[in-house]
N, C-alpha and C positions, 0 to 999 in steps of 0.2 A: 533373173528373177524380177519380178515386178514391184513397183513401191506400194506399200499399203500403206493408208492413210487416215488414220481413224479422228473424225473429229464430232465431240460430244458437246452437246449447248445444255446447259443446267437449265435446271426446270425455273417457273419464274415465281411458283408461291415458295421455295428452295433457297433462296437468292439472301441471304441476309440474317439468316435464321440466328445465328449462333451471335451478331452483333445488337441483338435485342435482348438475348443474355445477359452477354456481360454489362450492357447498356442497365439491365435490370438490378444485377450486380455492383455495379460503381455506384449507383443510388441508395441502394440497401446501404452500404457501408459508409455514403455522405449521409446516409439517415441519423445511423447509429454511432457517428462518428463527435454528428451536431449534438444528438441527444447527451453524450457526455461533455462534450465542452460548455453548452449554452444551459441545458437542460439540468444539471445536478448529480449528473452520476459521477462524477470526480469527488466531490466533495460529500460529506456526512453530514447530518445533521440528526439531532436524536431529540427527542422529546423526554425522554426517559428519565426518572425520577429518583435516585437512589438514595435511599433512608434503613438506616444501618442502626437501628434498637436493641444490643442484647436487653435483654433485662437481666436488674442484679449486678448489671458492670459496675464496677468503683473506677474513679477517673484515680491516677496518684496524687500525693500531696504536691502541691506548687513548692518550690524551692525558696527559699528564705533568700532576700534579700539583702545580706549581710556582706556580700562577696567569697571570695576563696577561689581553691582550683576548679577550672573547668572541670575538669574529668572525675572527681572523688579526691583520695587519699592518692600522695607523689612519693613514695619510697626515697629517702634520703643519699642523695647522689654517693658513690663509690669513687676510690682511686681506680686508676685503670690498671689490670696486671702489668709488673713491668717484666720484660723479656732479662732472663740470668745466662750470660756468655759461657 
């Protein structure tokens, strides 16, 4: 049998096509990459105003001055059950 031998030359507008792509590609995303570090898309900032008016709220009375417990009224401590053998 004889050898066959097939030899194909790419076209030359062909030649590169797919690394203009990704070349398009690497950029887009150093775009969008600078834009959140440099640019402010990491971080927030708000202008925003909030003002909170029921009307008719009663603030409570301030606590006197006088001391005492923290919390209110302390229940008068207990013996601790003792265990019967």
């Amino acid at each position: 049998m004889a050898d066959v031998q097939i030899q194909q030359t790419p076209d030359a507008g062909s030649s590169g096509s797919g690394a203009w792509v990704w070349g398009l590609i690497v950029l887009i995303l150093l775009g969008v990459i600078a834009w959140f570090v440099f640019g402010g898309g990491l971080h927030r900032t708000t202008t925003a105003k909030v003002d909170i008016n029921v009307p008719g709220a009663v603030s409570p009375p301030a606590p006197s001055s006088s001391g005492g417990t923290a919390g209110g009224s302390v229940p008068p401590a207990t013996s601790s059950p003792t265990k019967k053998p």
